[in-house]
C-alpha positions in Angstrom: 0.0 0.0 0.0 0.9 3.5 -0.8 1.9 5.9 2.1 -1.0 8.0 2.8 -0.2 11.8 2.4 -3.4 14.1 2.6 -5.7 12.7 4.9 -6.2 11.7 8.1 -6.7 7.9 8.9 -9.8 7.2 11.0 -11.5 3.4 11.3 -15.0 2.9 11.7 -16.8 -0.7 11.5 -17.9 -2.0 8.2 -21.3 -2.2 9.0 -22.1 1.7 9.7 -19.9 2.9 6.1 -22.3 4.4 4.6 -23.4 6.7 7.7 -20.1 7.0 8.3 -19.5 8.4 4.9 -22.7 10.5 5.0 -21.9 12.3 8.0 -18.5 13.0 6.7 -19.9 14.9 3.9 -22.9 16.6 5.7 -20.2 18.4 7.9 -18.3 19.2 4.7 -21.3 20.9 3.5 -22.0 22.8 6.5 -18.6 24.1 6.0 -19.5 25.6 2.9 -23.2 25.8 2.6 -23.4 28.3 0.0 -21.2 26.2 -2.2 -22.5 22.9 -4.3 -20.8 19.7 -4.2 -19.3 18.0 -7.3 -18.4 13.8 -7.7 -15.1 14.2 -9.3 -13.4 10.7 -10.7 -12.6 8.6 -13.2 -14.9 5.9 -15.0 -17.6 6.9 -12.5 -20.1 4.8 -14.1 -18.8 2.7 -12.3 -18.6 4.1 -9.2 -22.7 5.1 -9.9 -22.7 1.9 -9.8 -21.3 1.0 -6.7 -23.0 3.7 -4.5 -26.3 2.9 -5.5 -25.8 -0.7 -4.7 -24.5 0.2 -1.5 -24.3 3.6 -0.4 -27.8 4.6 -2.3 -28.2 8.1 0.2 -24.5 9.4 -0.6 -25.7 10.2 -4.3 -28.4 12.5 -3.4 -25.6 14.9 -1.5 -23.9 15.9 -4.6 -25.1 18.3 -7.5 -23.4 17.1 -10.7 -20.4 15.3 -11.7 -17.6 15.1 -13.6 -15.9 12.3 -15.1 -12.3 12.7 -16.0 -11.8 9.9 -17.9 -13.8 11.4 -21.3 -11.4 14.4 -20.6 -7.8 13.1 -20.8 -9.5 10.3 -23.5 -8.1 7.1 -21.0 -6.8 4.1 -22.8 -10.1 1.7 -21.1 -12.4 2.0 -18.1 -10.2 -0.4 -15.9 -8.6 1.2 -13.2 -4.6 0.0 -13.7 -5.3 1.9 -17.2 -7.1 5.0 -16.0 -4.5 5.3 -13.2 -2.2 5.5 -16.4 -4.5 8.1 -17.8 -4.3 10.0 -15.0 -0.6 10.0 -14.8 -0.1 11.0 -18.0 -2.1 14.2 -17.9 -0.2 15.1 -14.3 3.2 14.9 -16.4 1.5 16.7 -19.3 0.7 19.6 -16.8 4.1 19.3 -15.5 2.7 18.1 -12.1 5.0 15.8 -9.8 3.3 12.9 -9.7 5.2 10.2 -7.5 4.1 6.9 -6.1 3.5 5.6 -9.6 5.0 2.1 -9.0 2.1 0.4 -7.8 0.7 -1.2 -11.1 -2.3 -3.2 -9.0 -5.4 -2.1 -7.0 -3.2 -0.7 -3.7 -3.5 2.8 -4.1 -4.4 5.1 -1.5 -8.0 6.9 -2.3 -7.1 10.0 -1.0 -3.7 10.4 -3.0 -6.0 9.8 -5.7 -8.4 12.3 -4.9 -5.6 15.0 -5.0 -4.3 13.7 -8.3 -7.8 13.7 -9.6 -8.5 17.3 -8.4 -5.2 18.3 -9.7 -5.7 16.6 -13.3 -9.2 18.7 -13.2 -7.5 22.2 -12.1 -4.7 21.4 -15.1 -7.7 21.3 -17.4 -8.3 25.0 -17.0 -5.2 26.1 -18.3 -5.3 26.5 -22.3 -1.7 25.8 -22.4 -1.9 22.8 -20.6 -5.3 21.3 -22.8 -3.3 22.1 -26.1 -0.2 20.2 -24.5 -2.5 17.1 -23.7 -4.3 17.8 -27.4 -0.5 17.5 -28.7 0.3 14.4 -26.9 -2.4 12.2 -28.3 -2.3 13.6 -31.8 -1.9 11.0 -34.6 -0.2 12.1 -37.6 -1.1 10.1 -40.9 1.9 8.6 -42.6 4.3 9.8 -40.2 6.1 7.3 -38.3 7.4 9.1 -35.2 9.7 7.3 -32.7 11.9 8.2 -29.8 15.2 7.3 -31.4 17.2 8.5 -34.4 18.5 4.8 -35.1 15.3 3.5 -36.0 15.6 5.6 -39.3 19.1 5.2 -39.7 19.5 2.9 -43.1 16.7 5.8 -44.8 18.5 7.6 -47.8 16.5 10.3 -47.5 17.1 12.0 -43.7 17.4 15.1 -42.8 19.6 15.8 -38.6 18.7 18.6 -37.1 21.1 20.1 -34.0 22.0 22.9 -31.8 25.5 21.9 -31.2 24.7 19.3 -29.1 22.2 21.7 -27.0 18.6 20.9 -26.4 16.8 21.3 -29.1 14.3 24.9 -29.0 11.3 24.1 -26.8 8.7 24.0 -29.3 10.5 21.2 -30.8 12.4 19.2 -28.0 10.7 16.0 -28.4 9.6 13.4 -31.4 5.8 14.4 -31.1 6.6 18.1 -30.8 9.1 17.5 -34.1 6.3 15.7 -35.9 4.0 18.7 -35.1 5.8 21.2 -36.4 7.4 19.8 -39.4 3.9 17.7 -40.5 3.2 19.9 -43.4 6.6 19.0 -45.3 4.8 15.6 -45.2 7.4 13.3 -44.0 7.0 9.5 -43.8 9.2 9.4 -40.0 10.1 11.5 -37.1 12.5 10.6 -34.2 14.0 12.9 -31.4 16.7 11.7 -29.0 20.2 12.6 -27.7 22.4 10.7 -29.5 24.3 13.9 -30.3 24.0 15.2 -26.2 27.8 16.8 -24.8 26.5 14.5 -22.3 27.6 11.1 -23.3 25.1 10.0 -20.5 21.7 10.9 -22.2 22.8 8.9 -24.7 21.8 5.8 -23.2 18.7 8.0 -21.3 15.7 6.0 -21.8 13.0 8.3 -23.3 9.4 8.2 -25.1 8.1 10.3 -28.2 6.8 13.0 -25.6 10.0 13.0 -23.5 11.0 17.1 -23.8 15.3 18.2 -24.1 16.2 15.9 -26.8 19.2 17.2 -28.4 19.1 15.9 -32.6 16.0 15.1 -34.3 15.7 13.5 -37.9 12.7 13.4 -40.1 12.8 11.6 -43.3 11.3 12.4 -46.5 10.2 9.5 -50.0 12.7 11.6 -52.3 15.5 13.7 -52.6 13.5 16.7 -54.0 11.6 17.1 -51.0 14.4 16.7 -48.2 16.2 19.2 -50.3 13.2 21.5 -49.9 13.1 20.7 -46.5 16.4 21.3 -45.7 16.3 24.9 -48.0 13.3 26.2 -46.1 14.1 24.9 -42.3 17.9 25.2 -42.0 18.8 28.7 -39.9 15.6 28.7 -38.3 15.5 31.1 -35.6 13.9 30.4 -32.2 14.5 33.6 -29.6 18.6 33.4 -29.4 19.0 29.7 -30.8 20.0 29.1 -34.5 18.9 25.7 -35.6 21.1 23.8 -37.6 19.2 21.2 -40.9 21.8 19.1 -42.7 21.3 16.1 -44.9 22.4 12.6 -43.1 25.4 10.5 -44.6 23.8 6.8 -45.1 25.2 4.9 -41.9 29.1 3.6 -42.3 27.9 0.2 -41.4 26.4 0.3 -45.1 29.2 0.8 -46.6 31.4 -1.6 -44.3 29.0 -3.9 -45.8 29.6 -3.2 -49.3 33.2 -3.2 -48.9 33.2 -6.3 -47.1 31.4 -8.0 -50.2 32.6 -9.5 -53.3 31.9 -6.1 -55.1 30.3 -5.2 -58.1 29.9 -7.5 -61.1 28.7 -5.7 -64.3 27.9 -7.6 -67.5 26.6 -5.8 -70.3 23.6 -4.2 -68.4 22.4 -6.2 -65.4 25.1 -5.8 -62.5 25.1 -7.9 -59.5 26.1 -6.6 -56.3 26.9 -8.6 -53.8 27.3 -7.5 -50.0 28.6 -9.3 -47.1 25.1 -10.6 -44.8 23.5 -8.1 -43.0 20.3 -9.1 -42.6 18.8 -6.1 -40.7 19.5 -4.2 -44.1 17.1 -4.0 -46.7 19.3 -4.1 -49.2 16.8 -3.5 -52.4 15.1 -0.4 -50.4 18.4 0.6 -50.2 19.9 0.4 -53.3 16.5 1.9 -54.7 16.6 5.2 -53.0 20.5 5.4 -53.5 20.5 5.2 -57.4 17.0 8.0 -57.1 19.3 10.1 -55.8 20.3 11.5 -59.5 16.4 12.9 -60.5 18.1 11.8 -64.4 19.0 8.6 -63.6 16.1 7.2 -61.0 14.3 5.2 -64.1 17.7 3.5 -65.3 18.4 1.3 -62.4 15.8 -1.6 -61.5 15.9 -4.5 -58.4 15.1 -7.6 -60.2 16.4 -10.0 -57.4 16.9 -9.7 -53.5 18.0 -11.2 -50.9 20.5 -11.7 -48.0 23.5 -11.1 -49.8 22.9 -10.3 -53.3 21.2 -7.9 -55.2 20.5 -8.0 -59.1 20.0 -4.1 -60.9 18.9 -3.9 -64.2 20.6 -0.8 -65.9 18.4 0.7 -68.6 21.2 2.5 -70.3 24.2 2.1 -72.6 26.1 -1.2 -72.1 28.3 -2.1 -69.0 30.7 -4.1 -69.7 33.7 -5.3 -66.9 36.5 -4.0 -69.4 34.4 -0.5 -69.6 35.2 1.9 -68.2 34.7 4.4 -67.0 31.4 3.6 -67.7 27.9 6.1 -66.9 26.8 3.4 -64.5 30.3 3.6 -62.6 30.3 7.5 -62.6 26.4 7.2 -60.8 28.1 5.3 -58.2 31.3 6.7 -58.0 28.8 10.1 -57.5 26.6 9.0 -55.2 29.6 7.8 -53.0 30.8 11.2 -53.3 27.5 12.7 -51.8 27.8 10.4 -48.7 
């Protein structure tokens, strides 16, 4: 059980509850009697429920009711979840909210009664409804996660820093990023530290709505729209901090695979490429969005075959043979390289 920290503990016998409750609320009224009484909680159908089976007289001593649950939209009605809910909206609101290791039924109900009331006084600051609005938003076709590695084999990326420094508020974590950048219509999101001055964060475990994330990365389906991207959001200003958007280099494990593999094998124009196994790689996506780097040359190169090791292009123009060179299919790689 929870320490008990805002009430004082009294026992009565089982059998005299409800009068016991009763005449606990009647001298609350007469405290205030020109003052109505609310039922604040959580799922309180419920709790209707409950009192009318057994404490049928406490019902008629409150005016109205309000039922938090519809308001910070909790996951289900069971109360391990709505506990969640609750805590959620008190981190939202930038409320401490502590004794949240109890993941059963053992909760103390009047800690609870202070975290309701304090969920429902957060409600009535704008800034704090359009931060829980923020949190739950969904954003079509966006992948957002809470680390920049999940995106890391993606030509298409786009890092964005302050030197290591937190990122500026409005953007400091994966679900703010996603916000703000959603009308550049990018396919993924992530926010983390990997780029902190504090080696430490780097292992910091975080979620999409963790805030002081210090790199972000959003990816884009093509190379025209990073480039727009990066054209319109690099040298933003927010107050005194200058953010910084630069295109991502394709991981070094990608090419420490290639180099580790037999190479490239041209014959007159299909090429085989074969890379040592890396089976968390898709290769073919890849080598796709590599060769669609050169707007000219993205309907030249086709994947015909796939898989662990080896991928098959089919090159659409002139003729490639080994003893050629250099040869246009060789300068697209040999530029691409370049670019990364």
């Amino acid at each position: 059980m929870e320490p008990c920290r805002f009430c004082e503990e009294s026992f009565v016998d089982i059998e005299d509850l409800e009068a016991a409750l009763t005449n606990q609320i009647e001298q609350f009224r007469q405290e205030v009697p020109e003052k109505q009484l609310v039922l604040v909680g959580l799922s309180l159908q419920s709790d209707f429920e409950r009192l009318s089976l057994e404490f049928p007289r406490i019902i008629g001593l409150f005016s109205a009711w309000i039922d938090l649950s519809t308001l910070i939209k909790a996951e289900s009605p069971t109360p391990t979840k709505l506990h969640t809910g609750l805590g959620t909206a008190l981190k939202t609101f930038r409320y401490p909210f502590v004794d949240t290791g109890f993941a059963d039924y053992r909760h103390q109900a009047a800690n609870d009664a202070v975290r309701t009331l304090a969920a429902l006084s957060g409600l009535t600051d704008p800034e704090n409804v359009a931060s829980l609005v923020l949190r739950q938003h969904q954003f079509a076709g966006i992948e957002v996660n809470s680390t920049t590695k999940r995106f890391e084999s993606k030509v298409y990326r786009a890092l964005l820093h302050v030197n290591g420094r937190d990122l500026p508020q409005l953007i400091d974590s994966a679900q703010k990023l996603a916000f703000a950048v959603q009308s550049f219509n990018p396919i993924g999101v992530a926010a983390d530290c990997s780029n902190a001055t504090n080696k430490r964060e780097m292992h910091y475990r975080s979620s999409i709505h963790t805030p002081g994330r210090t790199c972000g990365c959003v990816c884009f389906k093509s190379n025209r729209a990073l480039q727009a991207f990066i054209s319109a959001t690099n040298g933003w200003k927010y107050g005194e901090v200058v953010l910084k958007v630069v295109r991502a280099p394709l991981p070094e494990r990608i090419w420490t695979q290639i180099e580790k593999g037999k190479g490239l094998k041209m014959k007159r124009k299909t090429a085989r490429f074969e890379t040592a196994r890396a089976p968390d790689i898709n290769w073919a996506n890849t080598f796709r969005d590599i060769f669609s780097i050169e707007d000219e040359h993205k309907e030249d190169i086709t994947v015909l075959e796939d898989n662990s090791t080896t991928i098959t292009l089919d090159y659409k123009g002139e003729d490639v043979g080994e003893r050629q060179q250099p040869s246009r299919f060789s300068k697209i790689l040999r530029k691409i390289i370049h670019v990364y």
